[in-house]
Structure formats: C-alpha cells, structure tokens
C-alpha atoms as one frame of an Amber mdcrd trajectory, in Angstrom:
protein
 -17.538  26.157  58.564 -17.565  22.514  58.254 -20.167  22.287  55.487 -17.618
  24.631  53.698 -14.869  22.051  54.393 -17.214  19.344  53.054 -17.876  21.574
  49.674 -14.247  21.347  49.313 -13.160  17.727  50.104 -16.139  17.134  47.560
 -16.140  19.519  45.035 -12.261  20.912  44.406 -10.018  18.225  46.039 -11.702
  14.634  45.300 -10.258  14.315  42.212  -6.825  15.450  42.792  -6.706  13.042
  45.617  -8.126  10.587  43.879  -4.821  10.080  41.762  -2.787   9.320  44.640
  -2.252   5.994  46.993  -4.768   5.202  48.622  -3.473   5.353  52.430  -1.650
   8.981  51.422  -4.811  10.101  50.629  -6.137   9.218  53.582  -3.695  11.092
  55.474  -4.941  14.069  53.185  -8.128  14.296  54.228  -7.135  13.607  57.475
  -5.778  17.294  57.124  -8.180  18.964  55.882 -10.787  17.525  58.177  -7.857
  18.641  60.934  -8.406  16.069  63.344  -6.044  15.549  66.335  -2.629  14.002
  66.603  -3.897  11.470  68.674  -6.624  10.572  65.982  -3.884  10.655  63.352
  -1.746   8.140  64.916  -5.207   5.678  65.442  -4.558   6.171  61.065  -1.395
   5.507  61.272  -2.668   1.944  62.933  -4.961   1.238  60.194  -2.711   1.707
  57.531  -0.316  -0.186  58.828  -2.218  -3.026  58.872  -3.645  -2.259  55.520
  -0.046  -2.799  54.085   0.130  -6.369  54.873   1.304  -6.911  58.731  -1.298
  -8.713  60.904  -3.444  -7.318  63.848  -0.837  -8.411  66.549   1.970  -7.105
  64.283   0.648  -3.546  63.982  -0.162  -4.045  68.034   3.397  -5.054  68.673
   5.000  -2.426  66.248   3.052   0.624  68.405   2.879  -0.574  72.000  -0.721
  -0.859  71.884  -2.782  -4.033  72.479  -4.735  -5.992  69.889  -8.354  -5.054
  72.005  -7.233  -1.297  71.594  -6.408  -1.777  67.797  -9.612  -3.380  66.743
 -11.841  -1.199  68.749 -10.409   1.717  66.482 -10.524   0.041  63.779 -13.946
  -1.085  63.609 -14.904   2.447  63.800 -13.111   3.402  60.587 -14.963   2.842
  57.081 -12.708   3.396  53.840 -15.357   3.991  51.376 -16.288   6.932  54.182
 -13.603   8.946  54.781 -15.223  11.307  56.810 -15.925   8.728  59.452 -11.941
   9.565  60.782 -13.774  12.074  62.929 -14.901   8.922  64.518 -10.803   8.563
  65.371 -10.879  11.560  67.631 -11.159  11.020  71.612 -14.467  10.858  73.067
 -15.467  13.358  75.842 -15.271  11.680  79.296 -16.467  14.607  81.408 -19.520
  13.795  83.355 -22.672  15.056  81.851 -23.753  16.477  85.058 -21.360  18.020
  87.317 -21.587  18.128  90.721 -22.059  22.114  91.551 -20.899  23.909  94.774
 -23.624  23.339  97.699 -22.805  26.933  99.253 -25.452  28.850 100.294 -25.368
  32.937 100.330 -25.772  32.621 104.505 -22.641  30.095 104.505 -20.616  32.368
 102.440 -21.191  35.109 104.832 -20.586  33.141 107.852 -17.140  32.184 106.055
 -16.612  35.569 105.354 -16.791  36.982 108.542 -15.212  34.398 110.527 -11.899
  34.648 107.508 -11.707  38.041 108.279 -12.175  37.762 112.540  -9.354  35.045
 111.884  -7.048  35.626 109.031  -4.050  33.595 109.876  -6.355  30.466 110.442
  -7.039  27.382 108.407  -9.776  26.030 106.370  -9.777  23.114 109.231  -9.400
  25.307 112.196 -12.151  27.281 110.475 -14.688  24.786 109.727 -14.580  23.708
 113.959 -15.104  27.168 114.663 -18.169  27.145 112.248 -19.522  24.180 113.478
 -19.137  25.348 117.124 -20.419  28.661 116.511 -23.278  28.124 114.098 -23.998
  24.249 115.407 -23.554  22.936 112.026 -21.585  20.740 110.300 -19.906  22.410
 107.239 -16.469  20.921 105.181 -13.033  22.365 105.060 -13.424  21.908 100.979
 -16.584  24.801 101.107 -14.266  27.142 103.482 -11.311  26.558 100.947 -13.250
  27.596  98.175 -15.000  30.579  99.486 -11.493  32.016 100.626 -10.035  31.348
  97.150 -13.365  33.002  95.571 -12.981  36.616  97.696  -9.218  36.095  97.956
  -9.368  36.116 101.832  -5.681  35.649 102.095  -3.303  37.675 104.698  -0.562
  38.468 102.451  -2.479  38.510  99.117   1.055  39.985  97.252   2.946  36.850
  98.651   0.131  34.541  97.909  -0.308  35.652  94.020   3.879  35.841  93.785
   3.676  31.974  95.168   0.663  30.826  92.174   2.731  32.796  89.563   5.646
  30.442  91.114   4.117  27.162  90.667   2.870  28.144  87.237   6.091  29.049
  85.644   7.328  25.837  87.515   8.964  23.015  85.143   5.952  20.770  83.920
   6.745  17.010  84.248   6.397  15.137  80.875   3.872  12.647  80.157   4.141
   9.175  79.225   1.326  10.075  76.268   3.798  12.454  74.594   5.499   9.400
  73.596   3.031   7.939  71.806   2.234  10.977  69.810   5.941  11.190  68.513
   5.684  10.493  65.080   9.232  10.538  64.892   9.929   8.077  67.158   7.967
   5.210  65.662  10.585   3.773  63.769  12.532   3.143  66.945   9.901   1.250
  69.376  11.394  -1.548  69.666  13.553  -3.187  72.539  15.441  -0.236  74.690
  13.504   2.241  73.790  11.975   3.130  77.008  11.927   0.959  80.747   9.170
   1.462  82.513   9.318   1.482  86.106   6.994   0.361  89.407   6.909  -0.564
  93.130   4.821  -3.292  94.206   3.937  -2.908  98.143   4.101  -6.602 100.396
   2.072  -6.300 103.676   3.445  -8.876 105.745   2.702  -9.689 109.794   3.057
  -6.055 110.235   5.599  -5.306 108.149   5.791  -3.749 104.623   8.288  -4.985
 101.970   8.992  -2.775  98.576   9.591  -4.424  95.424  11.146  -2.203  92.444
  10.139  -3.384  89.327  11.416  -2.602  85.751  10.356  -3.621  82.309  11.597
  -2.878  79.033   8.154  -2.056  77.539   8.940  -3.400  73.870  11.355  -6.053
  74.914  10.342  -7.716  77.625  13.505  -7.862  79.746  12.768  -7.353  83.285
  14.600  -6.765  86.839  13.299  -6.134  89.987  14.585  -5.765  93.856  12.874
  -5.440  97.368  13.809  -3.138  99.674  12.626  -2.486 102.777  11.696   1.580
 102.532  10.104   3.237  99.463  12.744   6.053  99.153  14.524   8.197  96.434
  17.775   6.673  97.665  16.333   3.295  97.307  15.290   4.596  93.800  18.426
   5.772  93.155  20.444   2.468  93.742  17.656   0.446  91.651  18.261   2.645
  88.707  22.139   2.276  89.362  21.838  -1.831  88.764  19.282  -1.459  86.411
  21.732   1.173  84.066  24.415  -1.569  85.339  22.641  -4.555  84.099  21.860
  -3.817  80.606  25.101  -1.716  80.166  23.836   1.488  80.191  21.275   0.920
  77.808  18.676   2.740  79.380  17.749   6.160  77.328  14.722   7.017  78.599
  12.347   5.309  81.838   8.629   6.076  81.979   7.063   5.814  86.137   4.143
   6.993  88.099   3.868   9.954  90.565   5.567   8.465  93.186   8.172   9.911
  95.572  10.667   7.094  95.328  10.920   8.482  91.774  11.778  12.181  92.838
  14.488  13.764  94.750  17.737  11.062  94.698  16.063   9.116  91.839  15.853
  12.521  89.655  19.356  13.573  90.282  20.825  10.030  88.944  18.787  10.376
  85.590  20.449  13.760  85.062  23.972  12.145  85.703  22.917   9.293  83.572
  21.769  11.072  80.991  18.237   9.333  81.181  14.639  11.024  80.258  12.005
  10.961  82.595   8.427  10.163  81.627   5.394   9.860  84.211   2.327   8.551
  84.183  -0.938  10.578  84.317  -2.372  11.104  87.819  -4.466   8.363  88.546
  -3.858   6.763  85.285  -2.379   2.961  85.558  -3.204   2.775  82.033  -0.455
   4.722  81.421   2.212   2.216  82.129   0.374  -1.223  81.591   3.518  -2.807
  80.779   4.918  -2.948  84.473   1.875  -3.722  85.706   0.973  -6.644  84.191
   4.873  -7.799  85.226   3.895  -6.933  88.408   0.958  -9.289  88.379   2.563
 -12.023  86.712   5.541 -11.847  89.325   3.195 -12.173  92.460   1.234 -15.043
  90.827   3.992 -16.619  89.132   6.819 -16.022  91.768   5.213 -14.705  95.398
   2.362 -16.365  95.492   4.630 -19.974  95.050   5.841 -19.695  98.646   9.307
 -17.644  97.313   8.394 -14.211  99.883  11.003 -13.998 102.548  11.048 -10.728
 104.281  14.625 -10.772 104.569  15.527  -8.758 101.116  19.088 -10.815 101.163
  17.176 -14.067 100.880  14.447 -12.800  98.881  16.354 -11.805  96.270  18.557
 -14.074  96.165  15.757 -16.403  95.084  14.098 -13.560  92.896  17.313 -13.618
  90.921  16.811 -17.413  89.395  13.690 -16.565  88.650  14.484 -13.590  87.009
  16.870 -15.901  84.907  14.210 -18.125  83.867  11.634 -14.875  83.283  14.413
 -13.425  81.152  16.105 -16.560  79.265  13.429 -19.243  79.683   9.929 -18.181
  79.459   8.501 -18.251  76.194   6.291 -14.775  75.862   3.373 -14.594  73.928
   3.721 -10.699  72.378   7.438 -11.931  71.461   5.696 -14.466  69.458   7.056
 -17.178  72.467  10.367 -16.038  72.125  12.301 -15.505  75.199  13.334 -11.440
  76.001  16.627 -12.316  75.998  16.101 -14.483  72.379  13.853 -10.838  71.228
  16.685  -8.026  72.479  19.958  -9.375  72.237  20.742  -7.851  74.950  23.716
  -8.593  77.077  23.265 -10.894  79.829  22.319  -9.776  83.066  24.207 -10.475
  85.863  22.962 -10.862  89.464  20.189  -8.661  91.145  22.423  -9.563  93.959
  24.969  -7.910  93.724  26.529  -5.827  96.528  28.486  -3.489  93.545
C-alpha cells in the first residue's frame, strides 16, 4: 500500500506539485502520505519559521517552547519530503508488558470463594483467601478474575451501570486545543487561563493557593484559601472573571475536585469552556506550573507565607502588582503582561466583593 503511495508521489504527482510554493506543497504531500493532525501542526511550525519569524517567534505564536520546536525540527529534511513521517508521535507503550501473574489454581480458588460469597469485595475476598489458602494474594488479581467470568450479583444492573458511564459526557482535553487549526490565529493574550492549586504544609496545617495564568499573556492572579473545595473554586473564578472584566472565554485545569461540582456550575453561568489536563500529565498545563514555581521561589520562599489568608494575601497582592506591571518577562520579549495584553488593570486580590 505504501509503495503504491510512493509510485504516486513519484511518478504522477511530482511534477504537478512541483509548480506550486514550496511550503503548500509540503502540506500536499503531507496528504497524501496522510499523516496525523498532530504531525501536521509540527508542519505548520516549520513553515512558519520558514517564512521569516525566528525560533522564539514561531514558539511564542503556538504555545510551544523553543526545546520542543527545534527537536521537531531537526527531524524534518526539505529535500526529503517523506521524512514528515518522522513528524508523527512516537509509540510510548512499554515494549514488554507486564502480564497477569494468575495461575489456573488461583482462578479457581477465586471462583469458588465469588460464588460462596457473592455480595463480598475484592478486599474482603482476598483476607478470606489468604486465611483459607495461607497465602498472600492482591485485591487487583480477585478484581480481575471477577470482571473476566462476570462474577457479579446483579449482572443486568452491573452491565446497565458500564453502558451508563460510557454514554457519560467525556471531559475535553487541553490537547484538542492545540490541534484546532482554526484557532491559531487567535493565541494570543485571553485566549485561554489556565488554572492550579499549589498545596503549603505548614506546622500541621495545610494552606491552598489558587493560581491562574493567562497562558499567552502572562497576566496572573492567585489566592490562598484554607480548604481545596468547589466553593473555594467557585469564588476564585468569580474574582478572576471580575478582575480582567469578564475576559475569560475559556480556562484549561487538571483533574482536581476543586474544579468540579460548584466550580463547573459557575463556568456554565459564565459562559466559560472547560479544558483539563490529561491524567497524570503536568505537561499539559506547563504554563501554571512554572508560575507556580516562580511564585514559591520568588514570593514564599522570601519570608512572605503567613497562614492567616487575610494577611497573606494582602501581601500576595503587591506582589502580584509588581509580577503583573513590573517584571520584565522573557517570552514577552521583557515586556511586562500588563505592557503585552492591554488588559485592564486589576484591582485587589483582596477584595471582600
């Protein structure tokens, strides 16, 4: 099939898409070869900096950092346009797997104890095991073996529940973002405010600090409070949609609970999209975290934490000032955020409104 393809490209289309631009016919062959969207946009990289904007330009322009950009580009070789294959994703699945340690006599064990005790659970299973058998075998291996015969006591109610959580409404992903041609054009500050809590152990107590970051324009807020809630969510998106005068289309977040429930209900009033991060994934919202980072070293670290939240933020406020108005930042090209957005200014994080 693909030497077929190759015939083709070589043989019929070459010349015809020889006569037109260059980067278009790139994009051409990127067709016929059919590789991914993801792949595609790594192009759409490369020819941007082809047409004249620098490496940190063509970094700034699609959210990405300069590391990321040349590490694609290095792979890509113009007078070979067949190397854009080498644009696609690599597989990172483990060459070996681990496989299921179950042996036949442990599966009948299971068996017979799931069916002696139907209503019991894979814990309450695997001490009964143990006690009965003298040895030692995981909840994880009776799980599986019940899912595998479908040792369940109301099998109807069981299968109705799956079929439930499949048709349930799928959260979107950060990474759609990024492969929305359409919405290149308008990354730039306000497109999207990406969203964190930073945990402060302190003499046995435990402090929460919303963040937010615009992630193309560099404004920032943030607020401790002293419980990680959805109502404490809630009121942090409420100032933050305050603050930059409703400005705030769409917010991209991790898994968390203090972004569910209270928090969720506010973005439908507000009229603001929800994006989250991939499981396990801090990659996915790099923006906030290096904020994070620079806040505790830049702000925390100082001597500024006070675990009263009325004090501490009164004193986070100036420094939120100076972060916002002040501090020259280096992927603004050391303009301030506030210099980079024209925003309007933000009043206090303060505030008892």
């Amino acid at each position: 099939m693909l030497n077929d393809k190759i015939k083709q490209i070589g043989y019929y289309l070459v010349p015809q898409i020889k006569l037109l631009d260059k980067h278009e016919r790139w994009r051409r062959v990127a067709k016929i070869l059919k590789i991914t969207k993801q792949a595609q946009l790594r192009l759409e990289w490369i020819i941007h900096y082809y047409e004249g904007s620098s490496a940190t330009d063509t970094a700034r322009h699609f959210g990405i950092t300069r590391k990321t950009f040349y590490k694609w580009f290095r792979e890509f070789d113009e007078d070979n346009l067949y190397s854009l294959r080498k644009l696609e994703d690599r597989p990172r699945a483990p060459k070996r797997t681990r496989q299921r340690e179950i042996t036949p006599t442990q599966e009948q064990r299971i068996v017979a104890l799931r069916k002696r005790y139907i209503r019991y659970g894979k814990n309450k299973l695997a001490k009964i095991y143990e006690r009965e058998y003298g040895e030692k075998i995981s909840s994880w291996k009776i799980q599986k073996v019940i899912e595998k015969r479908k040792l369940y006591f109301n099998p109807i109610k069981t299968a109705k529940i799956q079929r439930k959580r499949q048709r349930s409404q799928k959260k979107k992903r950060i990474t759609e973002l990024e492969l929305n041609k359409l919405a290149w054009h308008q990354k730039q500050a306000g497109y999207i405010v990406c969203l964190d809590t930073i945990v402060i152990h302190w003499n046995g107590l435990k402090r929460y600090i919303f963040t937010a970051i615009d992630k193309y324009g560099k404004m920032a807020f943030a607020r401790m409070y002293q419980t990680k809630s959805s109502k404490n969510g809630e009121d942090f998106l409420y100032r933050l949609h305050y603050l930059l005068d409703g400005q705030v289309p769409r917010v991209g977040h991790d898994n968390g609970t203090e972004f569910e429930k209270y928090f969720k209900i506010a973005c439908l009033r507000l009229g603001i999209e929800q994006y989250y991060s991939r499981v396990r994934t801090p990659k996915d919202n790099p923006n906030c975290e290096r904020f994070n980072q620079t806040l505790e070293k830049e702000f925390i670290e100082l001597g500024n934490f006070n675990p009263d939240p009325n004090i501490f933020n009164q004193r986070l406020t100036e420094w939120l000032i100076e972060y916002n108005f002040r501090r020259p930042h280096e992927t603004l090209g050391y303009k301030t955020p506030m210099e980079f957005s024209k925003v309007l200014p933000m009043y206090s994080s303060c505030t008892n409104a």
